[in-house]
N, C-alpha and C positions, 0 to 999 in steps of 0.2 A: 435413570441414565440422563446424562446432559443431553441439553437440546442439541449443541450442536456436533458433539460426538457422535451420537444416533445420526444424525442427518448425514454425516460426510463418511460415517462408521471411520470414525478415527478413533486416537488414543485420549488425545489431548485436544481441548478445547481454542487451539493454540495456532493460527493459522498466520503463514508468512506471508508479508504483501507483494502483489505483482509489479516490480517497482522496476520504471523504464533502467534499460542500461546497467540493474544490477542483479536484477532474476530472472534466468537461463537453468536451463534443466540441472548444474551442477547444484544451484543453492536448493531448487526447489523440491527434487529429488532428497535432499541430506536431510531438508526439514521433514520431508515426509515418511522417510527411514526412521527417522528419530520420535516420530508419534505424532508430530502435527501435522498441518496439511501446509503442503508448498506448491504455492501460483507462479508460473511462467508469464511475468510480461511482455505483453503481445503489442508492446502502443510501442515498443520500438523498436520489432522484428518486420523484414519483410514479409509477405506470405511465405513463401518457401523457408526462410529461415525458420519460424514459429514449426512448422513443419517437421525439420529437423529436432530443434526443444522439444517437439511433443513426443516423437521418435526415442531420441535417446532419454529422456525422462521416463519412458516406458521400459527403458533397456534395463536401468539402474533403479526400479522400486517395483513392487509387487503393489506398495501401498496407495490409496488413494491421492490424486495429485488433482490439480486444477490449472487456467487460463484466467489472467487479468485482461481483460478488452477494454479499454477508452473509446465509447459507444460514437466518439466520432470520428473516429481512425479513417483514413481514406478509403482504404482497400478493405474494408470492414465485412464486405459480400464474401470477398476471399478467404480473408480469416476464420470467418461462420464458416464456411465449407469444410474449410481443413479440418478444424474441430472436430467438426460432424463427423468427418470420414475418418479422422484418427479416433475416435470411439470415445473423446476425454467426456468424463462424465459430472465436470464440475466449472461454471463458468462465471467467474467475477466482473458485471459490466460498471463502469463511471461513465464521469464526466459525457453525462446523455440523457434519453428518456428511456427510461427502462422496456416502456410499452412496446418499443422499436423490435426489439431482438427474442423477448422473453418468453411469446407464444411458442414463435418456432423453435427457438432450441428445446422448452418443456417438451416438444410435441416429439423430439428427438432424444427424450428421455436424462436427459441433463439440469441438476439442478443449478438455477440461477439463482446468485444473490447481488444485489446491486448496491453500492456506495452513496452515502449520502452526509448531508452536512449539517441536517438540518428538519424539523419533525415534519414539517410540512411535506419537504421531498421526501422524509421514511415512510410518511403513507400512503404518498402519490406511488412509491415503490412497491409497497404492501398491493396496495389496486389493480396493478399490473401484473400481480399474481407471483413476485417471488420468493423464493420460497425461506430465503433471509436478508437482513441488511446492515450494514458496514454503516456506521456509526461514526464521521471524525471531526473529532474535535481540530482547531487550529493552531492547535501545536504540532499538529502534523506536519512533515516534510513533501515537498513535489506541490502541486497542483492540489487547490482548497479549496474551501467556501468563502463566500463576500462576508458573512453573518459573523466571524471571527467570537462562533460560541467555542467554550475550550469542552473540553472530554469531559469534565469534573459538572459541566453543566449540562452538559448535552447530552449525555447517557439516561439521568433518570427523567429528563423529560421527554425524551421517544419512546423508553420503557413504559410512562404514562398511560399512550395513548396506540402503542403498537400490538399486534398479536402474534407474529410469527417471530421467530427466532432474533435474537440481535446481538450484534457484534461491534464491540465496543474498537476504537483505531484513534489516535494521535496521543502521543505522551509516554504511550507503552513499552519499556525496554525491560524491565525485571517483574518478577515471582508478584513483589508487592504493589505492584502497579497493575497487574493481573488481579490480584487478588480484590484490590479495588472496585476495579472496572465492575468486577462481576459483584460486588455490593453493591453496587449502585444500580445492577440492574440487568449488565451485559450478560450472554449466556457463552459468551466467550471471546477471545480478543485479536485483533490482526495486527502484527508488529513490523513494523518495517525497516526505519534506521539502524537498527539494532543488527538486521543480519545484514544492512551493508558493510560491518566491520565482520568479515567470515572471510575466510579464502577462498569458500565457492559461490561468492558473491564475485559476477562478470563483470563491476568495474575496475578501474584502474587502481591501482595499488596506491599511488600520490593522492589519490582522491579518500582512499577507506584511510590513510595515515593524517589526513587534514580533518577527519569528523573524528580519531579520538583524539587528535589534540584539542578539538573545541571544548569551550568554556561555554557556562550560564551569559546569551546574550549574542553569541555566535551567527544566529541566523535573524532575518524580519522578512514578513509577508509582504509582497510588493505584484507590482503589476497586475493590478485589482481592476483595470482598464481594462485588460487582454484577459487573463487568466491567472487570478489571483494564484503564487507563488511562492514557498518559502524556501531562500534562498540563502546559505553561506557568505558572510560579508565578505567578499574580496574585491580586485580590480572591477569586474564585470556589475557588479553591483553595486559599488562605488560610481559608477558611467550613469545607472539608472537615477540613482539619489543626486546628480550630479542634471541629469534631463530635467527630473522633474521639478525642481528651482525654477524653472523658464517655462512652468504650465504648459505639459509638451500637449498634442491631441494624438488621440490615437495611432492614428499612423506613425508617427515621430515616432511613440514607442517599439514600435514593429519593425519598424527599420532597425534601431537599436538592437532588438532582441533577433532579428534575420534570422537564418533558418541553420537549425542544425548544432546550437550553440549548449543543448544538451548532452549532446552526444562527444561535444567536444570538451567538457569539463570530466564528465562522470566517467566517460567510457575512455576516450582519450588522455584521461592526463592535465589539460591542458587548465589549470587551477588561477591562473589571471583573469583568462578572457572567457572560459565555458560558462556554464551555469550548472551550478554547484545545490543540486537538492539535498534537503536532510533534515529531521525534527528536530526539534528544541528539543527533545532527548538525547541531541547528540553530546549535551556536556557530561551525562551520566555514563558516558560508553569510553573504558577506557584502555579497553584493550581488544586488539584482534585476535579471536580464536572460533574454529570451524563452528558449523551451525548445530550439531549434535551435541556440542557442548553449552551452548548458547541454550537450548531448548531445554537442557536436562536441568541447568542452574537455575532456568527458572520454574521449574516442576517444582524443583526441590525447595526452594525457597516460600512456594505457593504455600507447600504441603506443609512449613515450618512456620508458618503464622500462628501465633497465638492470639486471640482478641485480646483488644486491650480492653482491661476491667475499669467501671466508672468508680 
């Protein structure tokens, strides 16, 4: 059996990312009906809100589901509780130190696996005892690594040196990109951009219709000051490309990027001024359709591989 099948007792190796402002217990639930496992991002719920996601995601799947936590979320104490007391038994932390959180939820019988960018954090991750790790390369969409290794390099050098399960993430949208991942080493892979074009994906409609109009070259990692970012070239990132001509300093940037300015692209609508996350796999996405179809195309395309003969 796959590693990480056994581990999550899912179907498929095949798990959706906890992606701010577009996974809510609709998307995450559909992937996990459909045989993979689907994360509820928590980096942009209130406590109570996640609360309710974890609620009604429990209403609508018998199947295994999970929590993305961004290990440096404010209310992060809050978060851990709810989790805890809603019984979820799988919990995805980033952009953190894994050692932070990973005792105590093991100790509450919840398996952790933590995100990383890079081999040196996948074993600092492994040390912390959990129990898999999220592999991404930097074609990934949202919030990255500085080290800007891509998937294609980054996967068999953590498989190198790793021992626990691992999870290949950035570039991933189809069967053969899967099929990849896991040659090179992954024991299974987390897709994200891909189920932002789904219907039960919670952001805005004008936002999932602008990533499948994207094209090869659509997005560039930026804000490598603050929290490197790969972002949709529009107005809002035209401002950035437009600061950094005049070697802005840190602050300068933060003011620019003010607060809330994700929420107001992705979830809002608002495609000038918000900030517009998404991978470089968004040019290969070219149509919106529900996430049970989304996961099935790409089973089925996995399972249609033939090697190619030398």
């Amino acid at each position: 059996m796959n590693r990480i099948t056994a581990l999550f007792d899912i179907e498929y190796p095949l798990i959706q990312a906890g992606m701010v402002w577009n996974s809510g217990w609709k998307l995450a639930s559909a992937v996990s009906n459909a045989g993979g496992l689907g994360l509820i991002g928590a980096g942009s719920m209130y406590p109570e809100v996640l609360r309710e996601h974890i609620q009604k995601c429990k209403a609508a799947t018998t199947k295994p589901f999970g929590v993305n936590v961004p290990l440096l979320y404010p209310d992060i104490d809050k978060l851990m509780q709810i989790i805890i007391e809603e019984g979820v038994q799988i919990v995805f932390t980033s952009a953190g130190n894994p050692k932070t959180w990973t005792t105590h939820l093991k100790d509450h019988g919840i398996k952790v696996v933590h995100v990383v960018s890079s081999v040196k954090f996948a074993l600092k991750a492994q040390d912390a005892s959990v129990d898999a790790v999220v592999a991404e390369g930097f074609e990934a969409g949202g919030h990255n690594g500085r080290e800007e290794t891509t998937t294609f390099t980054l996967i068999p050098m953590v498989k190198e040196q790793l021992e626990i399960p691992l999870i290949a993430a950035g570039g991933i949208a189809t069967g053969k990109g899967m099929f990849a991942a896991m040659i090179l080493g992954a024991d299974g892979v987390q897709i994200g951009s891909r189920f932002v074009a789904t219907p039960e994906a919670s952001s805005h409609q004008a936002f999932k219709d602008l990533v499948v109009e994207a094209k090869e070259g659509a997005t560039e990692l930026t804000l490598k000051e603050l929290a490197p970012v790969r972002l949709l070239k529009n107005k809002f990132y035209t401002d950035v490309k437009r600061l950094y001509e005049s070697t802005p300093t840190k602050e300068e940037l933060s003011a620019l990027l003010g607060r809330g300015r994700a929420k107001k692209g992705m979830f809002e609508g608002d495609l000038e001024d918000g900030e517009l996350e998404i991978g470089q796999i968004a040019g290969l996405i070219h149509e919106i359709k529900p996430a049970a179809e989304v996961v099935a195309e790409i089973i089925t395309e996995f399972k249609a591989i033939n090697l190619p003969q030398l």
